[in-house]
C-alpha positions in Angstrom: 24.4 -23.6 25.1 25.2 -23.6 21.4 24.0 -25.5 18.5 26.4 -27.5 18.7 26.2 -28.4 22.3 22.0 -28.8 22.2 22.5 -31.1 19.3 25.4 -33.6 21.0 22.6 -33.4 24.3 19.9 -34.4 22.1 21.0 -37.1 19.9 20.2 -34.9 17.0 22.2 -33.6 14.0 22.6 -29.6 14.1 20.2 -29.3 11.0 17.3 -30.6 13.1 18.0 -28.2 16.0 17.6 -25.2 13.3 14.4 -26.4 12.3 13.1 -27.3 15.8 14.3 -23.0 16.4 12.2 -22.0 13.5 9.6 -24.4 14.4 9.4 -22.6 17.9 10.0 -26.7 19.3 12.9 -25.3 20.8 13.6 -22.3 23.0 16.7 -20.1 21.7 17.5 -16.4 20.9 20.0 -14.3 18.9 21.0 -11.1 20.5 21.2 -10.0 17.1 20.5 -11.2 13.1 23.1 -13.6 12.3 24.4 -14.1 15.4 25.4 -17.4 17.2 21.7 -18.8 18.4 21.7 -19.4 22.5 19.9 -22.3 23.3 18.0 -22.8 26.7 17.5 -26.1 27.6 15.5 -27.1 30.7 14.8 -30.2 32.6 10.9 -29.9 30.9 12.7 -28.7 27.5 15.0 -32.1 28.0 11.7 -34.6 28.5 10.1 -32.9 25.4 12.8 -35.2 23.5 11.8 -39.0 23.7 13.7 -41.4 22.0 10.3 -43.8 21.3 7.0 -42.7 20.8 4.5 -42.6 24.3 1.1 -44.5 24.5 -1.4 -42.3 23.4 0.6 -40.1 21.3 -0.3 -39.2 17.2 1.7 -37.9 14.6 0.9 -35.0 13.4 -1.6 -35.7 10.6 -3.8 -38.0 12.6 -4.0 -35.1 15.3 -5.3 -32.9 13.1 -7.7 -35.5 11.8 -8.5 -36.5 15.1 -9.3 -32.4 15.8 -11.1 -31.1 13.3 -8.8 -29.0 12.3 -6.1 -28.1 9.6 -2.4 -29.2 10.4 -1.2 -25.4 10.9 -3.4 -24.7 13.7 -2.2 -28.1 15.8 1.6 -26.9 15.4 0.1 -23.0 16.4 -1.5 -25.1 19.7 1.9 -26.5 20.4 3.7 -23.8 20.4 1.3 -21.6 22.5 1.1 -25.1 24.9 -2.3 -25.9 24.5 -1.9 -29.5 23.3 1.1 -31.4 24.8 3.9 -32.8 22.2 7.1 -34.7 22.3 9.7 -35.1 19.8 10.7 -38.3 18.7 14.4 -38.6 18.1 15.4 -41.8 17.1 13.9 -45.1 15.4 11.7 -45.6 12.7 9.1 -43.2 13.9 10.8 -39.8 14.7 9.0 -36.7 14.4 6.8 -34.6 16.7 3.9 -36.6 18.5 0.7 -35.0 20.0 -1.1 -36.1 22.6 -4.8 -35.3 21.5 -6.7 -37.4 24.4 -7.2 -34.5 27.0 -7.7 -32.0 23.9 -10.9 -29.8 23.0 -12.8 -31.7 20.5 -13.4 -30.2 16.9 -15.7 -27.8 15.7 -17.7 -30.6 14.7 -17.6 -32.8 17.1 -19.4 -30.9 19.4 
């Protein structure tokens, strides 16, 4: 589907889908530079994108606290799907949300 299309199916302006592509939040390709981005979405892509915030989620900074570890390296986990992460996309709290309770604890923690 298109930017466009992705946006309208997520609630989302077409800005926010260009960051979730760069972010890696979002699976899409371009067969070439500049070309039209092809977005994929799946039924799991489609539940990654919550409209409130689920129990036991964190935002972002408070995972990291709650980890050990700096914020960089929770987005890196998230995108290789090591820690589990919704994105919020409406309400006073939008933004990406980690769930941190089943996660390895930090260095320090140990």
């Amino acid at each position: 589907m298109t930017i466009k299309q992705a946006a309208t199916e997520l609630g989302v302006g077409t800005p926010t889908i260009y960051r979730w592509l760069q972010a890696g939040l979002l699976p899409g390709e371009q067969t070439t530079p500049h070309a039209p981005w092809r977005i994929r979405l799946t039924d799991e892509t489609r539940a990654r994108f919550v409209p409130t915030v689920p129990d036991g989620y964190l935002p972002l900074q408070q995972a990291a606290k709650h980890l050990g570890c700096a914020r960089q390296t929770v987005l890196h986990k998230v995108q290789r799907g090591e820690l589990d992460a919704v994105q919020v996309t409406s309400g006073r709290r939008k933004g990406l949300r980690i769930n941190v309770s089943d996660a390895d604890t930090g260095l320090f923690d140990q």
